[in-house]
SELUMBA-654975 format. One line per field, with one value per residue (C-alpha): residue number from 0; chain; x, y, z. Coordinates in pm, 1 decimal. Example, Ala and Ser with C-alpha at 12.3 -4.5 7.8 and 13.67 -1.06 7.14 Angstrom:
<atoms>
num: (0	1)
chaine: (A	A)
X: (1230.0	1367.0)
Y: (-450.0	-106.0)
Z: (780.0	714.0)
</atoms>
This chain:
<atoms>
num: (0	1	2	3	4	5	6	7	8	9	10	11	12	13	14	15	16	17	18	19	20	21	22	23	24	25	26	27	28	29	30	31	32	33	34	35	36	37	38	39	40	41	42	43	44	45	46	47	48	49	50	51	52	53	54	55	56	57	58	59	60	61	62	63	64	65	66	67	68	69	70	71	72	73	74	75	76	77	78	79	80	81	82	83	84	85	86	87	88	89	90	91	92	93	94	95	96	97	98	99	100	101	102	103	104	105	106	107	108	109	110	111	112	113	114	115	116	117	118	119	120	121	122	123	124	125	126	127	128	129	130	131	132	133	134	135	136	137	138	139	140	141	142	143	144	145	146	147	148	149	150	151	152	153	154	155	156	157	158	159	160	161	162	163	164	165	166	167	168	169	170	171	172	173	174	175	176	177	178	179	180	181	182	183	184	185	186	187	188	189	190	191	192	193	194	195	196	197	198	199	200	201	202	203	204	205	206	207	208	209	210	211	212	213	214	215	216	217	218	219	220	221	222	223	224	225	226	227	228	229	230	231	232	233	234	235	236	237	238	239	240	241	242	243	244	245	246	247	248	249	250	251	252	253	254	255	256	257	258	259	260	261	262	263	264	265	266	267	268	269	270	271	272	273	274	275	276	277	278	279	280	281	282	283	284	285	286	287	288	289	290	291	292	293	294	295	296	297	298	299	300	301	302	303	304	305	306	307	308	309	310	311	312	313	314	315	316	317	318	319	320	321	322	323	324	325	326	327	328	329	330	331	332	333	334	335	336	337	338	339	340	341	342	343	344	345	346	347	348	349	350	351	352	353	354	355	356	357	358	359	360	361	362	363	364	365	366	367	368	369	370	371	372	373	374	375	376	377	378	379	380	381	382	383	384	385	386	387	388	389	390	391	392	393	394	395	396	397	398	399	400	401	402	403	404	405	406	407	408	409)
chaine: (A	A	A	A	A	A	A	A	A	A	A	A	A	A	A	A	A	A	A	A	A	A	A	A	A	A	A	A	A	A	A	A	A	A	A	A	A	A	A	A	A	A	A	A	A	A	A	A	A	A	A	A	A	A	A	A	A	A	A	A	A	A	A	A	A	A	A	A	A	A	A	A	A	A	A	A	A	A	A	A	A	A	A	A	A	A	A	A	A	A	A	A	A	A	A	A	A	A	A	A	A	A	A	A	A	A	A	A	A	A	A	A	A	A	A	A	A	A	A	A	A	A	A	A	A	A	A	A	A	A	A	A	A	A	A	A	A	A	A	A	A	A	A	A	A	A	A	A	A	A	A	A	A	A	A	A	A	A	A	A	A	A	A	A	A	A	A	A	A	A	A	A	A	A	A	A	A	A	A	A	A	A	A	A	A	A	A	A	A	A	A	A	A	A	A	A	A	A	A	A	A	A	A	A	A	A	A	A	A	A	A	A	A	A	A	A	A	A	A	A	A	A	A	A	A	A	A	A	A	A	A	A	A	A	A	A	A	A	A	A	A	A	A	A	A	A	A	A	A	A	A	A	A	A	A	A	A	A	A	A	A	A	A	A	A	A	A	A	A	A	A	A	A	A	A	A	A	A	A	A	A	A	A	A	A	A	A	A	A	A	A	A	A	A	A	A	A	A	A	A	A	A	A	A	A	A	A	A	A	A	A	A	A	A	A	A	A	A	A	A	A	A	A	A	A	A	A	A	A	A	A	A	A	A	A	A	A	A	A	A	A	A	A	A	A	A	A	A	A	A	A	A	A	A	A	A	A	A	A	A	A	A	A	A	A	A	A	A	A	A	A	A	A	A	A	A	A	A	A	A	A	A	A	A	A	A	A	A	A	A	A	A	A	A	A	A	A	A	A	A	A	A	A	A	A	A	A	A	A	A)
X: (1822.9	1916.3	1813.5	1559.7	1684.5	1492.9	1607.6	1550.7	1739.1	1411.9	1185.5	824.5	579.7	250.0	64.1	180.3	452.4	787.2	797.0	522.3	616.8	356.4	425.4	479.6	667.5	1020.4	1204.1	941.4	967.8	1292.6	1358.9	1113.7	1337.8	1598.4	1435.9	1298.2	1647.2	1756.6	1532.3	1205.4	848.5	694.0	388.4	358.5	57.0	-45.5	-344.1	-325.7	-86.6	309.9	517.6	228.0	243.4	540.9	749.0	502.7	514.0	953.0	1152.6	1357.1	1693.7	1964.5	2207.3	2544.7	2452.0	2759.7	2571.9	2681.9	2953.8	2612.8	2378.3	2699.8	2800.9	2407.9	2346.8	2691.0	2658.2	2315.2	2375.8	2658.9	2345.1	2141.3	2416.4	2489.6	2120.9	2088.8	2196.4	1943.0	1653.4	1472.0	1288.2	1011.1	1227.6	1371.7	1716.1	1924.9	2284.8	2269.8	2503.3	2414.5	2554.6	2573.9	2536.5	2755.3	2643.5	2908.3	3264.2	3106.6	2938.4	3241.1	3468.5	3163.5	3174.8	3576.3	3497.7	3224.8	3433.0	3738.0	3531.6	3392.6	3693.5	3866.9	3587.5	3652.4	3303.0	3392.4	3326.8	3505.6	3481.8	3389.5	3461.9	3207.5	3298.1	3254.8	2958.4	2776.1	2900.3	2763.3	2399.9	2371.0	1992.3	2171.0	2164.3	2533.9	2709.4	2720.4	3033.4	3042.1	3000.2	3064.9	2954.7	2906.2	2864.7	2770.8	2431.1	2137.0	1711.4	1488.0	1110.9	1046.0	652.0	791.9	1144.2	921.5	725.7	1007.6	1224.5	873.6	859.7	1188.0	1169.2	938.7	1229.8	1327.2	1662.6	1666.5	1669.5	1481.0	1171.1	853.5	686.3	332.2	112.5	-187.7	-312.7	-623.6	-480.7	-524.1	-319.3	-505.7	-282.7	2.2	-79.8	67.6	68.2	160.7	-131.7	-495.1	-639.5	-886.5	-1120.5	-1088.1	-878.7	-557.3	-255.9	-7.8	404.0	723.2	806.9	684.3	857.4	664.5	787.4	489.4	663.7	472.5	192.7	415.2	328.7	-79.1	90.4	351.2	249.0	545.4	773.1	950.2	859.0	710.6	606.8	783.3	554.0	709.4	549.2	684.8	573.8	630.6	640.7	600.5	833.1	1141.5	1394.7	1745.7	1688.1	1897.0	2115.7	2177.4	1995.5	2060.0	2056.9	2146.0	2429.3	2217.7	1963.7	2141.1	2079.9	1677.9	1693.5	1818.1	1579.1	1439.9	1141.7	948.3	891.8	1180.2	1238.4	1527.1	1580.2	1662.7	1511.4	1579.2	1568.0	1335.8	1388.6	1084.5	1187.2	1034.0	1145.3	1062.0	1063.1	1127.8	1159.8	978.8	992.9	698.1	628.8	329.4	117.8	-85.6	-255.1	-163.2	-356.4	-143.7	-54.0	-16.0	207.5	463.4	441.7	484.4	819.4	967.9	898.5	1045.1	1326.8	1408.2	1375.8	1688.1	1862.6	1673.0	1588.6	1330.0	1154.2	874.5	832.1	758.2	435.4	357.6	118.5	127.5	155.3	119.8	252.9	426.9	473.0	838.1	912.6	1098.9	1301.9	1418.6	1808.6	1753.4	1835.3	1633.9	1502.5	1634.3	1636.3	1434.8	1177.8	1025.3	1086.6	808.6	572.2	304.2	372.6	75.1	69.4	288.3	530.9	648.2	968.0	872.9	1129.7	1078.6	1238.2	1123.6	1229.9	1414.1	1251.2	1359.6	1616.6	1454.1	1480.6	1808.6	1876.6	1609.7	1893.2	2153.1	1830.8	1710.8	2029.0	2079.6	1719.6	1802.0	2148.3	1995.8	1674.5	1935.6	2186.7	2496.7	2520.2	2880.0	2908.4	2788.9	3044.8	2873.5	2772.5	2439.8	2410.9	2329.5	2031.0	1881.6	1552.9	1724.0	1892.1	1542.2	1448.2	1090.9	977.3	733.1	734.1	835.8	690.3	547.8	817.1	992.6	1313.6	1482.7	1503.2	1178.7	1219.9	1065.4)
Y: (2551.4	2691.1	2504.3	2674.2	2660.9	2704.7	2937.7	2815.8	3112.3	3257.2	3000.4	3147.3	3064.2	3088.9	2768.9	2790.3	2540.5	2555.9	2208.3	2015.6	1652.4	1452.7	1072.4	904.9	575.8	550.5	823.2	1109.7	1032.9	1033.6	1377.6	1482.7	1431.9	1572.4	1871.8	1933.0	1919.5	2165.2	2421.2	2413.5	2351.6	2052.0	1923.0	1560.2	1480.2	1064.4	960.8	653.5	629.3	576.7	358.0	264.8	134.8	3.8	97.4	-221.6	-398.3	-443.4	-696.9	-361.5	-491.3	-225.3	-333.2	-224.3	-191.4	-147.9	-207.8	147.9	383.9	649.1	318.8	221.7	593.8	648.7	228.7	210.7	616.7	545.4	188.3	332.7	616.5	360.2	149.0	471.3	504.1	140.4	180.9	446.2	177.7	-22.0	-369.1	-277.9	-143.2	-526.0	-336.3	-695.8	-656.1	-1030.7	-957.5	-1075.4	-1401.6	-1373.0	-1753.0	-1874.7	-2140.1	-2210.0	-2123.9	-1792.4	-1670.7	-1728.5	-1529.7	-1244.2	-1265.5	-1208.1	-913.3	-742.4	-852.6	-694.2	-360.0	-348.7	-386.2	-119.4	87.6	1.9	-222.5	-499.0	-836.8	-1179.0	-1491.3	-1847.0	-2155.8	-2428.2	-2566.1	-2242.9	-2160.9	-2498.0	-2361.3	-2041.3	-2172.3	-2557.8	-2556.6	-2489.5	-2765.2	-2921.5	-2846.4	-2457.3	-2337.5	-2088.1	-1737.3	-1346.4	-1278.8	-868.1	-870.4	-529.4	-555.2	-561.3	-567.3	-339.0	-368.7	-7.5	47.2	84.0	232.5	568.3	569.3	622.2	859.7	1097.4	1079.0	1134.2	1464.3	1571.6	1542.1	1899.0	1825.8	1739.6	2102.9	2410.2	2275.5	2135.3	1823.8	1756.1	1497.7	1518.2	1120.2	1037.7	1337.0	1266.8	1507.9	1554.6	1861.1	2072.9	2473.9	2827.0	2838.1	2464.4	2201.6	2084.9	1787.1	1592.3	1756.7	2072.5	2201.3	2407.3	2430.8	2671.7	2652.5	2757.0	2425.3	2089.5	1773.8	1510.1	1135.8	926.4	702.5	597.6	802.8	1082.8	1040.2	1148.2	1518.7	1468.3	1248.5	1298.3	1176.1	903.1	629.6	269.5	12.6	-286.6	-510.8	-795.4	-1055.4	-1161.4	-1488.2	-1496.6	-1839.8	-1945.7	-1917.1	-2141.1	-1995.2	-2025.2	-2192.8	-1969.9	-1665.7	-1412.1	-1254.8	-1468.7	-1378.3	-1566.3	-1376.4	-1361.2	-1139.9	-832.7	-909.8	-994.0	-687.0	-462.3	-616.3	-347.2	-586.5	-884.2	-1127.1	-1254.9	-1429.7	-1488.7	-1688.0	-1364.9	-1498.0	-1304.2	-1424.9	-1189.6	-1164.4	-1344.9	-1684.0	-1625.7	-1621.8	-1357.8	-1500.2	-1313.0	-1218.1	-1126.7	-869.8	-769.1	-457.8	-591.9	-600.0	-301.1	-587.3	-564.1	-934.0	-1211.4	-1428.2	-1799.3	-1898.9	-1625.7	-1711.5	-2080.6	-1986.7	-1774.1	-2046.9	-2319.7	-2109.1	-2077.0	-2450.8	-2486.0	-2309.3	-2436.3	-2797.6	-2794.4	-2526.0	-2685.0	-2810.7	-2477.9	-2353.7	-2030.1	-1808.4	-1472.8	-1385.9	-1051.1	-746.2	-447.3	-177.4	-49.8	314.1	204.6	499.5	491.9	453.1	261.7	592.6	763.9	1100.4	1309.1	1671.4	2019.0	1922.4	2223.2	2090.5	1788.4	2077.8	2221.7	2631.4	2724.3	2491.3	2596.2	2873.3	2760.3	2559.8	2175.5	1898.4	1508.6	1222.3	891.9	659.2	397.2	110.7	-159.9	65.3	289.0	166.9	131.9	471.0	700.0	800.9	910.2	1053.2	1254.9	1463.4	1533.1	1682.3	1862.3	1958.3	2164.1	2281.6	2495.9	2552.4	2343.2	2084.0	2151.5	1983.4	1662.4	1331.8	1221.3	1399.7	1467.3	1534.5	1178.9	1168.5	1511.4	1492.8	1717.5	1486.8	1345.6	1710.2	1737.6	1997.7	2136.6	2487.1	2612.8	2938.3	3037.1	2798.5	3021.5	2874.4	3127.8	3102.6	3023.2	3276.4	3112.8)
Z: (-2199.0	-1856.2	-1541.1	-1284.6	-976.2	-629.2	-388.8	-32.3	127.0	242.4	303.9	276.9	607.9	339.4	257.5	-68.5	-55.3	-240.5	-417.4	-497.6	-529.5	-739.4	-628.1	-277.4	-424.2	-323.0	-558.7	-450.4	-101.3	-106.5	-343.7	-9.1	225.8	38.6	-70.4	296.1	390.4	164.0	394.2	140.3	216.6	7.7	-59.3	-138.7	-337.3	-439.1	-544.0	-339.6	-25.6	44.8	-107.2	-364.7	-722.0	-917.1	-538.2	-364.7	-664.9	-720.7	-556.1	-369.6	-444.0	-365.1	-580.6	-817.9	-1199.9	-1426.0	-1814.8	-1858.5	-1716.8	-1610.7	-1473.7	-1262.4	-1117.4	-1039.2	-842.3	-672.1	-517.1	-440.1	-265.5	-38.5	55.0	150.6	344.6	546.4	580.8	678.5	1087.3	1117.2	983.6	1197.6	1153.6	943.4	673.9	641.2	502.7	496.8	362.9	221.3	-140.5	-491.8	-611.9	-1032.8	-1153.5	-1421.1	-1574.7	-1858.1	-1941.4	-2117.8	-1844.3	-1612.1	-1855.7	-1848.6	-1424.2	-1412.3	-1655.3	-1422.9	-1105.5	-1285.4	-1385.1	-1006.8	-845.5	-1050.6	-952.5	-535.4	-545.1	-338.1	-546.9	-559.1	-819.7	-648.6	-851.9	-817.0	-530.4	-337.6	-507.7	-403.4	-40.5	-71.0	-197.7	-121.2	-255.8	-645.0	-840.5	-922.5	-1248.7	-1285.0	-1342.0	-1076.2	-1006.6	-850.4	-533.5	-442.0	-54.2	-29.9	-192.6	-2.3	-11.6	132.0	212.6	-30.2	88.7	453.9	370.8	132.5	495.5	674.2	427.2	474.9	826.7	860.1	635.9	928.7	1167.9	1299.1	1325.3	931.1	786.0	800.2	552.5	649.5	454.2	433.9	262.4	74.3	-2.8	-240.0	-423.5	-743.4	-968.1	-1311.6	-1523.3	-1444.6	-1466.2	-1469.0	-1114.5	-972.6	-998.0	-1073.4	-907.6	-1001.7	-790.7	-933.7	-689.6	-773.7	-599.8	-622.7	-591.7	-642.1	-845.4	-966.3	-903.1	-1143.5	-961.5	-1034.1	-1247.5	-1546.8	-1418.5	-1524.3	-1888.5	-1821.9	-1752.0	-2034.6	-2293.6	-2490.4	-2263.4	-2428.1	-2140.5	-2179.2	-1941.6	-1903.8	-1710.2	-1507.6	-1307.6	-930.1	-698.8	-311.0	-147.0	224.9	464.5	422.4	663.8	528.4	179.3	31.8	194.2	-98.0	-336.0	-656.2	-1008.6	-1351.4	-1535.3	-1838.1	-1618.1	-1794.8	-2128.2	-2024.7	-1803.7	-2159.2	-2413.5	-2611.0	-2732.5	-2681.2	-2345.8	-2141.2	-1835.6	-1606.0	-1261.9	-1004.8	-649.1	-288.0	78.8	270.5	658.7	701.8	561.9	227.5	-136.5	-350.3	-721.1	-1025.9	-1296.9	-1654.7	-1864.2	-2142.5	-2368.1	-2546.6	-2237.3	-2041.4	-1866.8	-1477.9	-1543.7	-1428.9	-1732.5	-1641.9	-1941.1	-1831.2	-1464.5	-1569.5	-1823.2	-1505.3	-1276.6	-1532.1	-1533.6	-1187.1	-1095.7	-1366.7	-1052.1	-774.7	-831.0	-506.9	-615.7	-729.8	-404.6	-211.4	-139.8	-325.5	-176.1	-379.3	-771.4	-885.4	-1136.0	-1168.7	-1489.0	-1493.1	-1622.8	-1896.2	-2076.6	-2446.6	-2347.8	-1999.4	-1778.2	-1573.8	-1621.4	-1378.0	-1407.0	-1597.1	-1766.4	-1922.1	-2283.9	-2211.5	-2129.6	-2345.6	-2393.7	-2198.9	-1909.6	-1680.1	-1577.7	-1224.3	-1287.6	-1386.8	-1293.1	-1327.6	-1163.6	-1326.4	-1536.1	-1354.0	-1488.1	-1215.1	-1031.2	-885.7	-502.7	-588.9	-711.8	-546.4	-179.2	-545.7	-806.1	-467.4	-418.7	-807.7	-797.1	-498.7	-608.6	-930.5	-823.0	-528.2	-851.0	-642.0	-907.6	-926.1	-549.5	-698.7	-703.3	-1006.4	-1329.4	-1373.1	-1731.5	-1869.8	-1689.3	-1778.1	-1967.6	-2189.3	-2407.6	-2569.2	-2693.1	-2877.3	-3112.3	-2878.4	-2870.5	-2478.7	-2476.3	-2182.2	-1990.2	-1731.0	-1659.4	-1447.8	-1091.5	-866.7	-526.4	-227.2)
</atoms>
C-alpha cells in the first residue's frame, strides 16, 4: 500500500486547512507543531480542551524504554527531543531532568539492571549500577535491604497538560515555518468523510488530510483498530519537599507494564517540582470503569510502602484514573491508515498517531516528526525506521475502495 504524502510546497491561503488534527493531548499537539512547521495549515479539533484526557491523566515521565529494539529507538530519540526542547520551557511546563532510579530488590533483579545498563550503554544512554550502599545515598527514604539498582540521569518529568499548551502556541510562532495552526475546542468529531470531517454538530469540514490522535477515542472513527484500554489508577500526596529526588521505579515495573491480561500493580513514584509525590501504578483490562476502585488503590499503595516505609504516613490529597491506548504488540500506531477505513468514508488521505499506551509524553517530540516525515514523503531523512510502527502491519480484510492514497496537493 503506498503512503499519501502531503505536499506543502504551495500552501493554500483558503479556510480549508491542509491537516486536520483530531486530538489536542500531547501527541496531536505536538504532530501540530510539527506539521505547522513543515509549512501546512492545520486545524486542531478536541472535543474538550488542551492537554485533556489520558495526556492530564499520566504521570508524564520522559523516559528511555528498551523492552524492544523499536520501543527503545522511538523513547531514547524522542527523550533527547524533549531535552533539546527543555531550555526553551519555562516554569509551568515543570520539565525537571531528575533521572530514573530502577530498584533491585534481589540478586535477580541486579543481574537484570547490569543487563539493561549494559544494553543502554552500548546504545550511548548514559546509565550507571549503584550497589546498596549508594543506592540508600541516592534515596535515604528506601527502606534497607534492597540489593541495589541503575540509575539513568538523563530522564526527566514533564507537567503534559501545560507542555501540549505550549507545543500549540508555539506552532503559532512565525518564526516556526510557513503554516498557520488554529484550534477548534468543544469540537466534537463524530465520523470521518470523503472530504475531511463531520462533527457532532453536523458540521463538515473539509481538508487535504486527517490526522486521527485522540488516543482511544480513535477507535469511535475506526472500530477495527486493534486498540484496548489499559486503565491505571494514580494518587498525588501533599507537598513533602525533598522526600525523594528521582523518579523511582521497581525493576519488575516492565513485566507489569507488558502484561497482556489481568490486574497488576507496581511501586513507580515521581518528585514533582512542587514538593509532591505522584504515586503509581496499576494496570487493568477488565475495567471501562474510569471509577476509582479502592481494592486496587489499596494493592498499589501496599506495594509502594514495600519501597517507601513512611509512606503511609503522607497525606494524600488526590486519586484518580486514566485509560491507556493499549495496542496488540505494545507499539504505537504511527503512520497511513487507510486500511482501518471503511471504502466509502473517506478519500482525503487518513493517518493515525495513537497507540502509546503509557508512552506517549514520552514519545509524542519522536511520533510527531515520523508523521510529519511521511505525510511530506522525506521518510528517508529519518534517524530511525519508521516501519514497525506503521498501522500497516495489523492489516484487516476491509475492502479500501474508495481510499485515495496518492498524494494530497495543498
Amino acid at each position: 500500500m503506498g503512503h499519501s504524502h502531503v505536499n506543502a510546497s504551495a500552501v493554500s491561503g483558503h479556510a480549508c486547512p491542509d491537516v486536520i488534527v483530531i486530538g489536542a493531548g500531547i501527541v496531536g499537539a505536538a504532530c501540530a507543531r510539527e506539521l505547522t512547521s513543515k509549512g501546512m495549515n492545520v486545524l486542531v479539533l478536541d472535543r474538550a480542551g488542551i492537554g485533556g484526557g489520558v495526556t492530564a491523566a499520566g504521570m508524564g515521565h520522559v523516559v528511555v524504554m528498551d523492552d524492544t529494539p523499536a520501543e527503545f529507538a522511538l523513547s531514547s530519540w524522542s527523550r533527547q527531543l524533549w531535552l533539546d526542547l527543555a531550555p526553551r520551557l519555562d516554569k509551568r511546563q515543570a520539565f525537571v531532568r531528575c533521572g530514573t532510579l530502577w530498584v533491585a530488590a534481589d540478586d535477580e533483579e541486579y543481574d537484570l539492571a547490569h543487563k539493561r545498563r549494559d544494553s543502554l550503554a552500548s546504545e550511548n544512554i548514559a546509565c550507571d549500577m549503584l550497589d546498596a550502599q549508594q543506592l540508600r545515598e541516592a534515596e535515604p527514604e528506601l527502606r534497607e535491604g534492597f540489593r541495589g539498582g541503575m540509575i539513568v540521569p538523563d530522564d526527566a518529568v514533564v507537567y503534559a497538560p501545560a507542555a501540549a499548551s505550549w507545543l500549540i502556541a508555539d506552532a503559532s510562532a512565525v518564526e516556526l515555518g510557513a503554516g498557520r495552526v488554529s484550534c477548534r475546542l468543544d469540537a466534537s468529531v463524530a465520523r470521518l468523510t470523503r472530504e475531511g470531517v463531520v462533527l457532532a454538530s453536523g458540521e463538515v469540514i473539509a481538508a487535504g488530510a486527517v490526522l486521527v490522535a485522540n488516543g482511544l477515542q480513535a477507535i469511535e472513527l475506526m472500530p477495527d483498530l486493534p486498540m484496548q484500554a489499559k486503565k491505571g489508577h494514580l494518587l498525588i500526596t501533599d507537598r513533602y519537599p525533598g522526600t525523594i529526588r528521582h523518579q523511582i521505579l521497581e525493576l519488575g515495573y516492565i513485566k507489569s507494564a507488558h502484561n497482556a491480561s489481568g490486574t497488576s500493580v507496581a511501586f513507580n513514584v515521581q518528585p514533582r517540582p512542587t514538593g509532591q509525590l505522584l504515586i503509581g501504578s496499576s494496570r487493568q483490562f477488565d475495567s471501562v470503569d474510569s471509577t476509582v476502585e479502592p481494592e486496587i488503590m489499596a494493592r498499589m499503595l501496599r506495594r509502594a510502602s514495600e519501597y517507601l516505609p513512611r509512606l503511609p504516613t503522607l497525606n494524600a490529597i488526590r486519586a484518580w484514573t486514566g485509560f491507556r491506548p493499549a495496542t496488540l504488540d505494545g507499539l504505537p500506531l504511527i503512520g497511513p491508515a487507510a486500511h482501518f477505513v471503511s471504502g466509502d468514508a473517506a478519500r482525503v488521505p487518513v493517518w493515525i498517531a495513537t497507540g502509546h499506551e503509557g508512552l506517549g509524553v514520552t514519545t509524542a517530540l519522536a511520533t510527531a516528526k515520523l508523521i510529519a516525515a511521511q505525510m511530506t514523503g522525506a521518510s528517508f531523512q529519518l534517524p530511525i525506521d519508521a516501519t514497525p510502527y506503521l498501522p500497516s502491519r495489523f492489516q484487516t480484510s476491509r475492502a479500501t475502495g474508495g481510499i485515495n492514497n496518492g498524494a494530497v496537493h495543498v
